[in-house]
N, C-alpha and C positions, 0 to 999 in steps of 0.2 A: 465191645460190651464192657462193663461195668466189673472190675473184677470181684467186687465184693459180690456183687447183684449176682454174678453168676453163681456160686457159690451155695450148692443145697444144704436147708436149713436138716438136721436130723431130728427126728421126733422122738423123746424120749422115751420109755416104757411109762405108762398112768397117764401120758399127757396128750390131751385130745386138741386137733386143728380141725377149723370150718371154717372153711370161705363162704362169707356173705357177702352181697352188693355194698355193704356200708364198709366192711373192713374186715379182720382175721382176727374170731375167736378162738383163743387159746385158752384149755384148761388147764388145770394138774392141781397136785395136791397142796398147793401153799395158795391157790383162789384162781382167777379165770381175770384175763385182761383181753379189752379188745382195741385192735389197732387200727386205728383208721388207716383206708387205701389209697394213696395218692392219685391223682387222676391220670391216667394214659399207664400206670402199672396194673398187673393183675398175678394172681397167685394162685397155685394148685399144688393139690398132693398128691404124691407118686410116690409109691415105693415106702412108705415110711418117713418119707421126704419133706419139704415144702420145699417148692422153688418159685424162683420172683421171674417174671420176664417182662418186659417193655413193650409197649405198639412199637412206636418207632427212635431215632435220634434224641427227637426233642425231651424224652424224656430220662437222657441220660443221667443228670444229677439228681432226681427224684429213686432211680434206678438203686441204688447202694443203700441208699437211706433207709429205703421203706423196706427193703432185705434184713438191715440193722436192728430197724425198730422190730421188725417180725423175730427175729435170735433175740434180741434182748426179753421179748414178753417168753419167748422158750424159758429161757434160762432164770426167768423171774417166777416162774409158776414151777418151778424145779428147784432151785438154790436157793432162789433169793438175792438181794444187791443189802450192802450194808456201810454207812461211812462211821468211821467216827472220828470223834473232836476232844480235844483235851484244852481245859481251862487252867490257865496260869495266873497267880497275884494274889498276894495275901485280905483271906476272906472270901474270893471268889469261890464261888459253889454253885451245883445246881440239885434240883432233888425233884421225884415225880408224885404229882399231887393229883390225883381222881384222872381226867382228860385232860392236863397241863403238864408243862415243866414250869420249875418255878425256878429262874436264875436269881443270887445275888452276884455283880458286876460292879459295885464299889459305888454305883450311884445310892443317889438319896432314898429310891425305891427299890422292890424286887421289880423283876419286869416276869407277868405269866406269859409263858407261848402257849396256845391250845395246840394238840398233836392232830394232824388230820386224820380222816381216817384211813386206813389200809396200810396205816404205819406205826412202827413200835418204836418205844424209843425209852431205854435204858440206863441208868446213870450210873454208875459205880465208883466209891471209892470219893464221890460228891465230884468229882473235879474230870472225869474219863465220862463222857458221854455217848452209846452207842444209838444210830437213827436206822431203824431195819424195813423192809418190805419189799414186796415184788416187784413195783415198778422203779426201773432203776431214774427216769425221769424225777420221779416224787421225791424219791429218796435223796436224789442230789439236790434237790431245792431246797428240802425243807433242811439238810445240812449247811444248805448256803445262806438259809434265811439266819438258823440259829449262829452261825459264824458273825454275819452281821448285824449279832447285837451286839455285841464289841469287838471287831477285829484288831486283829495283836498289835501293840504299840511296839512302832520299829526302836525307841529308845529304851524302852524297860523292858520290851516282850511281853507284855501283860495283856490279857483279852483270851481271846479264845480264837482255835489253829486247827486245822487237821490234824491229827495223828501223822507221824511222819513228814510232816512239810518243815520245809529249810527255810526258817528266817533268819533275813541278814538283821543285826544289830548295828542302828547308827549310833556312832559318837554323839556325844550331847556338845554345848558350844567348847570351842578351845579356849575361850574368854576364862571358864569358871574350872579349869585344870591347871591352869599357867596359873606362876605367882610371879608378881612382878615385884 
C-alpha cells in the first residue's frame, strides 16, 4: 500500500466531512471545499478519522494523491495556505485596487491582474505581496501567475521572486569589465 494513502486523515474540532459519489465535502470555518474522487479510490469516516483505501493495485498512484488532496482541503478549511512574493527594482510596486492588483514593473503600462475569487491578496510596504486562501491549489497558481509577470532577471535580480528563494546572480559579459 501507499504510505501516504494509508495514513488517517484527522478531523479537526468545527470541521465537517461527507462523502458523496462526486468527491469529499469538507467544511470548516475559513469556507467548504469539494474534492473530486478519483476513480477506483473511495473514502469514509471512522472514528473522527477519514481514511482513503483502494479497490485494487492499479490504483496505486491515484492511492497517495487523492489522500493529499483530501489533508490538504483539511488543513485549508482550518489554517489556510498562504505564498508570498517580494518585488525588487527601482519603481517597481504593486497596490490593491477594488478586485485587482495593479502592478508597475518598469514597462510602458501598469499591468491589472483581477484576484479570483476565494482568494485574498495583500500588498504591503508596495513592494512585499501577500496571496492567502484555502485552496492550497489556487493559491499556488495564482502566486505563480503573479511571479510571471516579471520573473527576476538573473543579471540585475529585478522582477519579482518568492519570499525566501535563492537567486543565483549571473555576470554580465567579461568584454564590458576587462580594459584593454
Amino acid at each position: 500500500m501507499s504510505r501516504v494513502g494509508r495514513k488517517p486523515i484527522p478531523i479537526p474540532p468545527g470541521v465537517t466531512v461527507q462523502v458523496t459519489d462526486t468527491g469529499v465535502d469538507v467544511q470548516g470555518p475559513k469556507g467548504n471545499l469539494l474534492v473530486p474522487i478519483p476513480p477506483g479510490i473511495r473514502f469514509e469516516v471512522k472514528d473522527g478519522q477519514v481514511l482513503a483505501q483502494r479497490a485494487n493495485d492499479l490504483q496505486k498512484a491515484r492511492h497517495g494523491l487523492a489522500r493529499a488532496l483530501v489533508n490538504n482541503a483539511v488543513v485549508g478549511v482550518t489554517k489556510g495556505f498562504q505564498k508570498e512574493l517580494d518585488i525588487a527594482g527601482v519603481g517597481y510596486k504593486a497596490e490593491v485596487k477594488g478586485n485587482a492588483v495593479v502592478f508597475n514593473l518598469g514597462y510602458s503600462h501598469t499591468i491589472d491582474f483581477p484576484i479570483p475569487r476565494g482568494i485574498t491578496v495583500t500588498v504591503e510596504k508596495q513592494t512585499h505581496v501577500v496571496v492567502a486562501g484555502n485552496d492550497r491549489q489556487l493559491v499556488g497558481q495564482v502566486a505563480a501567475n503573479i511571479r510571471g509577470l516579471h520573473p527576476p532577471d538573473p543579471y540585475k535580480q529585478k522582477g519579482i521572486h518568492y519570499t525566501g528563494e535563492t537567486l543565483k546572480k549571473k555576470a554580465g559579459k567579461a568584454a564590458a569589465t576587462a580594459k584593454t
